[in-house]
C-alpha positions in Angstrom: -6.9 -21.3 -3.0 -7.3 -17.4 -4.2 -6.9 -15.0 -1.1 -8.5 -12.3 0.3 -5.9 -10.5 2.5 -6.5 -7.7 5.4 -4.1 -6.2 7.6 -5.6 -4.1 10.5 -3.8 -1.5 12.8 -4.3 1.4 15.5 -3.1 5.0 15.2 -2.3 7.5 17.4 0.4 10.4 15.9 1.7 8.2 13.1 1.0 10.5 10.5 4.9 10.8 9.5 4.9 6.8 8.7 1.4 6.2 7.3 2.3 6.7 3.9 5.7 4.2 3.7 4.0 2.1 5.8 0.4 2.0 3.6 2.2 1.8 0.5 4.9 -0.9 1.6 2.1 -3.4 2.6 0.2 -2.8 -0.5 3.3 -3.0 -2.5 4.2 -6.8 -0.9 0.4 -8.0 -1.6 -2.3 -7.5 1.2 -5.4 -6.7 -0.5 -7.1 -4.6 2.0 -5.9 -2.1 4.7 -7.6 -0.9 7.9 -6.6 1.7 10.4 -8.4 2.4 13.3 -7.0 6.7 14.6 -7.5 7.3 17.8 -6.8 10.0 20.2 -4.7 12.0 17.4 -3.7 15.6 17.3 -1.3 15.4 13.3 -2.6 15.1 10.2 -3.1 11.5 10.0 -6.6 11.8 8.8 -5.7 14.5 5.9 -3.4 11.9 4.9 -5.6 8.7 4.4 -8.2 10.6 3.0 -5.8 12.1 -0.2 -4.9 7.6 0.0 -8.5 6.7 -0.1 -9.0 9.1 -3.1 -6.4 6.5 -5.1 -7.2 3.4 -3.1 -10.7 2.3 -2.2 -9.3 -0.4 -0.6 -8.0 1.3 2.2 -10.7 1.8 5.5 -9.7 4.0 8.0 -12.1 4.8 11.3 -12.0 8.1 13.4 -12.0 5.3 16.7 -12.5 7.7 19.3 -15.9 6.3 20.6 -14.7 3.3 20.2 -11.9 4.3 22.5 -13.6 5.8 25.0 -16.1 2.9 25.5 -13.4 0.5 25.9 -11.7 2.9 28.5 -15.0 3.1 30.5 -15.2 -0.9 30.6 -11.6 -1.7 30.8 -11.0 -3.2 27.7 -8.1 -3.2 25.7 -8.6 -0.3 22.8 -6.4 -2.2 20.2 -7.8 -5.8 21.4 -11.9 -3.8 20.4 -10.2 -2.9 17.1 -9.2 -6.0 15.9 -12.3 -7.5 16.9 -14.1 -5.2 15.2 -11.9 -5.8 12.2 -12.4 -9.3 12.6 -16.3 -9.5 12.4 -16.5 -7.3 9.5 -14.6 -9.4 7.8 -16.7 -11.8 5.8 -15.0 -11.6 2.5 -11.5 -12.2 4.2 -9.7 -14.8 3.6 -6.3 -14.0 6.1 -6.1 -11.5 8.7 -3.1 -9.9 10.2 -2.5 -6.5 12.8 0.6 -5.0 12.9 1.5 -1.7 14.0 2.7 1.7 12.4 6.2 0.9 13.5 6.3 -2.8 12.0 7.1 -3.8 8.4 6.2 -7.3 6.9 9.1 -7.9 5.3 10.1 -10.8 2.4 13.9 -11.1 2.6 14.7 -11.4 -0.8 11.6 -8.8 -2.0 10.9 -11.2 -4.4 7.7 -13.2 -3.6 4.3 -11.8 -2.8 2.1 -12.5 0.3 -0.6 -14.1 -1.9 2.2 -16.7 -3.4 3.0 -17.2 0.2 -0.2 -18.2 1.5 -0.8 -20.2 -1.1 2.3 -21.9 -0.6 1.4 -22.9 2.7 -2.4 -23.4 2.5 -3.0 -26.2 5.1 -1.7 -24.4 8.3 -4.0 -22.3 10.4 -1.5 -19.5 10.8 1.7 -18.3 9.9 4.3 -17.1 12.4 6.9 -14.3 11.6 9.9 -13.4 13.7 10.2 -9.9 15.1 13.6 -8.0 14.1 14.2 -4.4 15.3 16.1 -2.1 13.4 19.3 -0.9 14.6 19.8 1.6 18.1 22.7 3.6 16.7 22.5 7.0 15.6 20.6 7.4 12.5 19.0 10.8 10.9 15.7 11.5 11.4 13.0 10.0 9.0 15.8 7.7 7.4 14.2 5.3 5.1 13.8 2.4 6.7 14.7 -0.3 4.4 18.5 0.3 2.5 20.7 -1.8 0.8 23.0 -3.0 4.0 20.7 -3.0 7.1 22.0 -3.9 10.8 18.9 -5.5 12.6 18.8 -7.8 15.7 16.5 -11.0 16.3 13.8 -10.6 18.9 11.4 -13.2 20.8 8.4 -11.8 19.7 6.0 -12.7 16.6 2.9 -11.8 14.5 0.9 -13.7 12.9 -1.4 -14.2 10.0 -4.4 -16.3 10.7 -6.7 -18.1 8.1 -10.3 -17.0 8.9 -12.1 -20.2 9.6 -14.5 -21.7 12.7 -11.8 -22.2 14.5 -11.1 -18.4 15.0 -12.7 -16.9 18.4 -11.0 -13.4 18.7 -7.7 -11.5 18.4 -4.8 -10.5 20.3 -2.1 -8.5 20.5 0.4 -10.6 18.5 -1.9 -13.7 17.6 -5.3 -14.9 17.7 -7.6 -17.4 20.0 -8.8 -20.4 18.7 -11.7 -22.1 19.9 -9.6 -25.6 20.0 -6.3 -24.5 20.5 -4.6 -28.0 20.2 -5.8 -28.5 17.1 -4.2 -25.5 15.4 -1.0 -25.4 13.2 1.0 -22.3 13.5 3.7 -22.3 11.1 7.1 -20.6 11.6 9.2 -20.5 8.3 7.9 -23.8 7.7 8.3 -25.4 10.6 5.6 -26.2 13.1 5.9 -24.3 16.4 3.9 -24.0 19.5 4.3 -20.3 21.3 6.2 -20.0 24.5 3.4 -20.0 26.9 6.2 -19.4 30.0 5.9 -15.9 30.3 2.2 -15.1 28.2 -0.9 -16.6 28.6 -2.1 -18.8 25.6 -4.6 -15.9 24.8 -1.5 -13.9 23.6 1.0 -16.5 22.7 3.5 -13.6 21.3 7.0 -15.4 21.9 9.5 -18.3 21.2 11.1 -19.9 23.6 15.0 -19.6 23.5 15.2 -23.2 22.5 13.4 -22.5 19.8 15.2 -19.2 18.8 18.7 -20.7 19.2 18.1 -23.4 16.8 17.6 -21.2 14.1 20.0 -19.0 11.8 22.7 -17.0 14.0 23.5 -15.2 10.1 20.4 -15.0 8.6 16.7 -14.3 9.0 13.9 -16.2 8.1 12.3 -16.1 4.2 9.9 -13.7 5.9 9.9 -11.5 9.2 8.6 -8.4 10.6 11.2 -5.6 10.7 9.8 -3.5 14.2 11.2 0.4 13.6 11.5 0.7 17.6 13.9 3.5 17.3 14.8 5.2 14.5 16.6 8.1 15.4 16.6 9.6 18.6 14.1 12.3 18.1 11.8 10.2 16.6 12.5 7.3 19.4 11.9 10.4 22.0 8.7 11.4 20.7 7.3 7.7 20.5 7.6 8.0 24.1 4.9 10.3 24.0 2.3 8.2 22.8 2.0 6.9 25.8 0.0 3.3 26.0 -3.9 4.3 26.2 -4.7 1.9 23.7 -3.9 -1.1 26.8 -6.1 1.4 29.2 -2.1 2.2 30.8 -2.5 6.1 31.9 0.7 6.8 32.7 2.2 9.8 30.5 4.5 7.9 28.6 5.2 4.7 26.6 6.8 3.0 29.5 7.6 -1.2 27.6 10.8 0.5 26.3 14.5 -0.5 27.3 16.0 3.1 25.8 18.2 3.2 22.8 19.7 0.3 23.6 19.9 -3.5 22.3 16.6 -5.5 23.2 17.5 -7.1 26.5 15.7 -10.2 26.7 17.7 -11.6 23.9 20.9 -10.3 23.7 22.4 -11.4 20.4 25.1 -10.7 17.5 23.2 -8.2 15.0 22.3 -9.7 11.7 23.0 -8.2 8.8 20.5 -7.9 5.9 21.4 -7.4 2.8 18.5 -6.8 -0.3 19.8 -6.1 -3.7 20.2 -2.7 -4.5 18.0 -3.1 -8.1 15.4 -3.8 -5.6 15.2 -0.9 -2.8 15.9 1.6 -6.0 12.8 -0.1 -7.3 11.1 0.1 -4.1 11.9 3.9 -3.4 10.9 5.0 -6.5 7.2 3.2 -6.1 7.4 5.0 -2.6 7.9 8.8 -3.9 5.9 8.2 -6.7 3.0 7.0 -4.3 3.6 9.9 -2.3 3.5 12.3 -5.8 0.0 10.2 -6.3 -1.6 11.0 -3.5 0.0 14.5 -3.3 1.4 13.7 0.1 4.5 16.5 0.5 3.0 19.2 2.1 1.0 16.3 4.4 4.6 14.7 4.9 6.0 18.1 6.2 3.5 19.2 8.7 3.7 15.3 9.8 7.3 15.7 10.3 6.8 18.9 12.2 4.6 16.9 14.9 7.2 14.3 15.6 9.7 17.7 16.4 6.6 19.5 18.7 6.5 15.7 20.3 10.0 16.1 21.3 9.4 19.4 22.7 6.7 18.9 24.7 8.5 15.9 26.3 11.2 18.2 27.2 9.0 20.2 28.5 7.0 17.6 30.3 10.5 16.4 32.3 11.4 19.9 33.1 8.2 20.1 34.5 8.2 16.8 36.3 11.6 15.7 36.7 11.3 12.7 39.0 9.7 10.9 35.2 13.0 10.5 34.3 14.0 8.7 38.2 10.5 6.9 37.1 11.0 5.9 33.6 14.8 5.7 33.9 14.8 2.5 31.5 13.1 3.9 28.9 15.4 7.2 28.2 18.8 4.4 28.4 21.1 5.9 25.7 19.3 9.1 24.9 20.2 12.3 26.0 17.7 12.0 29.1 19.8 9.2 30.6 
């Protein structure tokens, strides 16, 4: 079966990491890209339109209508994006969302998403395991894929869904089916069903630690999503700022953070990943040569200048308001706010 494949995201400030994370998902196979920016103040928009110049096959929506109207009837932003996504999506043949801090990642770099799919062509969706990157110190705007990477499994998933009848909507990490017994959600191979304990089966986002204990304590799965929660501190400190208006939360910051600090609902070993070094030379030298493409430098440094005026108006913001960081106190764990 020949695909069709979309991936579809929300963006608010992620101008620093739209170009990697553009050109990585192009570079591993999906077929089409598009980005819904919303409620921005950087240069994302300068940036995907020098992309769109080179790739037609990128979309990208200034969202802030759509925004607004699902503030004003309490909808989930990023839940009206995807759907919108979704019915516009006739000549799709597999849909995925991700967001700007999550990577889809083949382990060994070697096998495209299209070989993938058709490798596995009966199931209705395919499951892959969330790994963060490592909390330790790291300089700002590292690359985020090296030769010896420390990462640590989580609970959560994504998932890439075969558009067919059976597909009602989308959700955060998965999608709702119309019969949702009948669907087969694959997982490295293996047949799963979602841990329903803790999420509604209209998110259906985790494994159970049954499930997540009987797999690999060494090594990952063929294919997983590498989620850049932290990256250094500055950068982990202005993510804060975000804030979570896309889920209609108004509070000031981006309060479903545990601090610079292993995830806590799944404390494990770290596993260490290991790609050939051929390969991420390869890869990197795609990357700056997309960025040359696209003339991207100048884009890249004003980008990087937001993420340091994010840091400063947080400061700011808790020396205005110091009882955020009694409030928040989880969140700045490990920084220099804790």
């Amino acid at each position: 079966m020949k695909t069709n494949t979309k991936l579809i995201a929300i963006a608010k400030n992620e101008a620093a990491y739209l170009p990697q994370w553009i050109y990585h998902h192009f570079s591993i196979g999906f077929d089409e890209i598009e980005i819904y920016i919303n409620d921005t103040t950087d240069n994302s928009v300068a940036i995907c339109d020098k992309i769109k110049k080179n790739y037609a096959n990128l979309t990208f929506h200034l969202a802030d209508k759509l925004r607004l109207e699902s503030i004003k009837e309490k909808r989930s932003f990023q839940i009206s994006a995807y759907n919108n996504s979704l019915h516009h999506s006739s000549e799709t043949t597999h849909l995925m969302a991700l967001d700007l801090d999550e990577y889809l990642i083949c382990k060994n770099m070697d096998e495209r998403l299209s070989t993938l799919l058709e490798r596995q062509s009966s199931p209705d969706c395919l499951s892959f395991l969330w790994y963060s990157d490592d909390h330790s110190s790291k300089k700002s705007f590292s690359h985020p894929l090296q030769t010896h990477n420390t990462i640590f499994r989580m609970d959560h998933v994504k998932t890439i869904s075969k558009l067919s009848r059976k597909v009602q909507a989308c959700s955060h990490h998965n999608f709702i089916y119309k019969n949702e017994e009948r669907v087969i959600n694959l997982l490295g191979g293996t047949i799963i069903r979602l841990d329903d304990n803790i999420n509604t089966e209209y998110r259906r986002s985790k494994l159970s630690k049954q499930q997540l204990n009987a797999l690999s304590a060494e090594n990952t799965e063929p294919w997983f999503v590498l989620h850049c929660i932290y990256k250094s501190e500055e950068e982990y400190l202005a993510s804060l700022c975000r804030g979570r208006g896309h889920n209609n939360d108004q509070r000031p910051l981006k309060v479903n953070r545990w601090g610079m600090r292993p995830y806590p609902y799944y404390a494990k070993e770290p596993i260490h990943w290991h790609p050939s070094k051929e390969k991420i030379g390869q890869y990197k030298i795609g990357l700056d040569n997309f960025i040359q493409k696209n003339d991207l430098e100048e884009e890249l440094c004003i980008a990087k200048n937001s993420i340091k005026e994010a840091t400063n108006y947080l400061d700011e913001l808790l020396r205005e308001q110091p009882h955020l960081r009694t409030d928040y106190k989880k969140i700045f764990t490990g920084t220099k706010y804790a």
